[in-house]
N, C-alpha and C positions, 0 to 999 in steps of 0.2 A: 364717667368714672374712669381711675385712671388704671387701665390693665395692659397699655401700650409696651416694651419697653424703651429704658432712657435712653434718649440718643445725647450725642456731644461727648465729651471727655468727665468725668467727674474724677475726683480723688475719693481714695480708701477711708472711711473714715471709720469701722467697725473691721478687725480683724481676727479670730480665733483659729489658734493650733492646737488639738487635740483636745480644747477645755472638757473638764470632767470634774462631776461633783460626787463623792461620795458620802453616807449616810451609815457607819460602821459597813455592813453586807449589802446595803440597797445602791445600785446605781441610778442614780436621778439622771445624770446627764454624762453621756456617754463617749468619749472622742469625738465633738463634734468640731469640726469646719467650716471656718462660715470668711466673707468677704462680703462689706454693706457696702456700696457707693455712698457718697456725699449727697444730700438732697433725693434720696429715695425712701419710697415707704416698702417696707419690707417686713412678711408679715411667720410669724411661728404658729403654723397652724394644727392645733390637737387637741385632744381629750382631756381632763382636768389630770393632773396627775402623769401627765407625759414628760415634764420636768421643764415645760417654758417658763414656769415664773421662778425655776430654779437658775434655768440660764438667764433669764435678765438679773435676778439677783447678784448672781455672780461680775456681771458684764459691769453694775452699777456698782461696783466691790461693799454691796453688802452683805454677799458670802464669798467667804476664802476658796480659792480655785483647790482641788486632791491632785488635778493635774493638768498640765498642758499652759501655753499661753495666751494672753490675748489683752488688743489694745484697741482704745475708747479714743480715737480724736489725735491719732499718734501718742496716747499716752500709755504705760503700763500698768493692767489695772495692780498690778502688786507693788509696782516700784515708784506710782505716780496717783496714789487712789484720793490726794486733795483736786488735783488735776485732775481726773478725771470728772468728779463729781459736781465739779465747777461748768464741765463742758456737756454736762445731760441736764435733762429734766423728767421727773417719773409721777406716773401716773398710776397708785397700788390699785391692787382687786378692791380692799375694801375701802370704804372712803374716811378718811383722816381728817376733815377741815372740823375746826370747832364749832360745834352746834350753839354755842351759847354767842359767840362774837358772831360780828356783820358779816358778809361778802369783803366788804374794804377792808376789814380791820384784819380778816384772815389774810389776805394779799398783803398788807401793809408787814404784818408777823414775820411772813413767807420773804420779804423783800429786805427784813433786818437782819434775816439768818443767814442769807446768799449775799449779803454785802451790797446789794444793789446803792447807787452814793445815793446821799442824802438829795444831793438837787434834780433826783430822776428820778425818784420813787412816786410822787403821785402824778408823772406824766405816763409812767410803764404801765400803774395800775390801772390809769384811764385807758392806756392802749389796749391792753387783755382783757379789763372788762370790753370795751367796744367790740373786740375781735368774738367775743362768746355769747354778744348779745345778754352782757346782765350789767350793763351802765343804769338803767333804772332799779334794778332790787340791790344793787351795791351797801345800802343801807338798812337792809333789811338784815335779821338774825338769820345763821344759814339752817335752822332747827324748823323756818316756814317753808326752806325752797323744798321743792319736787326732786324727785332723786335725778332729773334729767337736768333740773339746774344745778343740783351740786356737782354732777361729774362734769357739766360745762366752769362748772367754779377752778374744780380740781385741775381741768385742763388751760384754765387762766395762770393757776395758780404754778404749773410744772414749766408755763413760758415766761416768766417775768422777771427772770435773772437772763433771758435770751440766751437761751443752750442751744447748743448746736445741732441737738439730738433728744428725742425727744422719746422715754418709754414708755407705753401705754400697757396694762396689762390686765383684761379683760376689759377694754375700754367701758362695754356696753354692757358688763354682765349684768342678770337682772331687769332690766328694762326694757319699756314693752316696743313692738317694731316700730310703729312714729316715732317713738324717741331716739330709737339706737339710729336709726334713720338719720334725723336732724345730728344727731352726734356723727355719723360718719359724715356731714358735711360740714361739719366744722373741722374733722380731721384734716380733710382735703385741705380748707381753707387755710389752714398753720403752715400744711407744707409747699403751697403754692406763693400766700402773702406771707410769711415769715421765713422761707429759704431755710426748712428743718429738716435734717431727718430723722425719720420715724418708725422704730422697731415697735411691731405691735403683736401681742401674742393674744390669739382668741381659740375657741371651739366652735365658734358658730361660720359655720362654709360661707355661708352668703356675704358674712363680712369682709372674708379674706381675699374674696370674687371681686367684691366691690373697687374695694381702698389699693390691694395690693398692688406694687409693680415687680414682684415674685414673690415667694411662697413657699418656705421651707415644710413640710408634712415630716409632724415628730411623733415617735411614740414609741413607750420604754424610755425615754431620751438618747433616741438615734435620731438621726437626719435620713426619712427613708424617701424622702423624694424633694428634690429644689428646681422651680422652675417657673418660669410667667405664669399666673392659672390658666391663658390660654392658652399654652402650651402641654401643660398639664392633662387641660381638658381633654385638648387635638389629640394628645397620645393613644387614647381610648377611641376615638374616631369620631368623624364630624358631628354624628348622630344617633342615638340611639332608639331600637324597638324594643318593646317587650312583652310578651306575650304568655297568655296559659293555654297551654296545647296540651293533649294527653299523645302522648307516642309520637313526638314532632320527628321530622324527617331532618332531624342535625349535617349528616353528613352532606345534603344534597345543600345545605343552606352555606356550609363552609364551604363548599366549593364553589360559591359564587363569587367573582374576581372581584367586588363592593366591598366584600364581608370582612372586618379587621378582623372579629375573634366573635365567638360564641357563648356565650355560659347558660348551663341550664340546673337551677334548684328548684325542686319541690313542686316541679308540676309549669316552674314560670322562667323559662325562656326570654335570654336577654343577648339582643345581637347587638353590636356595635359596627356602623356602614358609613359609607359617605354619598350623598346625594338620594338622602331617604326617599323625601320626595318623591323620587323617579323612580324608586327603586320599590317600593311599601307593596304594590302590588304582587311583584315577581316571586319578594320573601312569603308573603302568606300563600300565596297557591303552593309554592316546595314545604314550608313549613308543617301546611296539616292544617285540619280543622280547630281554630280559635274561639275560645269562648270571651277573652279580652284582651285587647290592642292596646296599647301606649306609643306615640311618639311623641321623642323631646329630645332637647339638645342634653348631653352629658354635665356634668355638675361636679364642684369640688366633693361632695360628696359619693359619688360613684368615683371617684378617681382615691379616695381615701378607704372607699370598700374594696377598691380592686387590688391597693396597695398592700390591706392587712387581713382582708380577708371580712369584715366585721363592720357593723356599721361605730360610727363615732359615739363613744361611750356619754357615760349622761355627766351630765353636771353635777349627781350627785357622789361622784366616784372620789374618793380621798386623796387630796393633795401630797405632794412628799412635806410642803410643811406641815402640813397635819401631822402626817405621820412622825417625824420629827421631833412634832413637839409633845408625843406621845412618849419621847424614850431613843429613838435614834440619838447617837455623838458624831461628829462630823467625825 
């Protein structure tokens, strides 16, 4: 999985100044700043409702910016939004292909709307069918595929005018780990065989662990932390313990020159060290009597609890289109 970062030169191909969405009194997305390299995958990672599918909407000019700028492929999304939209390809939360038409005939749709010429439309098809692994259901109705072949439809469907860039916006929501699984390795394979890049926004940690090669963490619609996930992680410390101890001996534990930081709730004590390993025994004899032990490596998830305080909200949490589409006016 790719969580190296990109070495070599790449050019700017995603660029935001202060963009900001407003919703009458609701800020969805908030002076955020952002720089994508060319050919990387770069991931907005948050809570439902943190306002990533508000900034890809925007990015994709299918909402009007309240403030700030920002360009799609050297283009403006305000002053160039056919240009732009020629140079993405997008992938929504919910899924769009027609249930009643094939796998081909959706793609064939999808290839008269983007212009693709006539004498290259059913070699592309065959290309993105091949790349997704659905060249045999290609003639089936999409209302028998599995939800894991439709959003592999979906992601045929957002490459076959060959965009430069690629949005994905909850790629995998809903679906179960082997699947979202197999869909993150189809992700990989787009941006590796197809030279794409790829803005991906999710809530689920493990995803953004995976696929990323950095990692904006949003919420509210700020940008409260951008960095490699490994670096992310590292910040918090090689490793973490954690433990329930009644009356643990805190101070003696921070003074040990391993120990990055300490937190203790509710009875459960969480150290963050480096070279646990070595070190597991030292910490429980200063610590105090334990009644249970954990160790593991840190997680996008402890790095987004550390950051807000809270773990990552549910999925069931109300979008700003929802809300929106309750009654908000841009």
């Amino acid at each position: 999985m790719c969580n190296l970062p990109i070495k070599g030169v790449f050019l700017l191909i995603i660029k935001t100044e202060g963009i900001t969405k407003k919703f009458k009194d609701l800020v969805a997305v908030d002076h955020i700043d952002l720089s994508i390299d060319e050919g990387e995958i770069f991931g907005l990672l948050g809570p439902n409702g943190a306002g990533k599918t508000t900034l890809l909407s925007m990015l994709a000019t299918l909402l009007p910016l309240t403030e700030g700028a920002a360009q799609v492929n050297g283009f403006d999304v305000r002053q160039k939004p056919s240009s732009v939209r020629k140079s993405i390809g997008m992938v929504f939360q919910a899924p769009s292909s027609d249930e009643i038409l094939t796998g081909w005939e959706n793609l064939y749709l999808h290839a008269l709307m983007f212009g693709v010429p006539k004498d290259l439309r059913r070699q592309r098809i065959d290309e993105v069918l091949q790349l997704v692994d659905l060249k045999d259901r290609a003639n089936e109705r999409v209302k028998t595929y599995s939800g894991g072949m439709r959003r592999r439809l979906e992601l045929a469907r957002g490459l076959l005018h060959k965009p430069k860039i690629l949005f994905l916006d909850e790629p995998t929501l809903g679906l179960d780990p082997q699947t979202r699984e197999h869909i993150w390795e189809y992700i990989e394979r787009l941006s590796k065989e197809e030279k794409v890049t790829i803005l991906i926004t999710t809530h689920y940690m493990e995803e953004a662990d995976s696929l990323c090669d950095r990692v904006a963490v949003i919420d509210h619609g700020k940008i409260i932390a951008l960095d490699s996930p490994a670096n992310l992680k590292m910040n918090l410390g090689k490793s973490m313990i954690k433990a329930r101890v009644e009356n643990p001996n805190l101070d003696l534990i921070k003074a040990l020159p391993y120990v990055n930081k300490v937190e203790s709730k509710d009875g459960e004590v969480t150290i963050h060290l480096s070279e646990a390993g070595n070190h597991i025994q030292e910490v429980l004899c200063n610590l105090g009597n334990a009644s249970y032990v954990e160790l593991r490596e840190p997680t996008l998830n402890d790095v987004f609890l550390q950051l807000t305080g809270k773990e990552i909200r549910s999925a069931s949490a109300e979008t700003i289109e929802e809300q929106y589409a309750k009654g908000y006016n841009a």
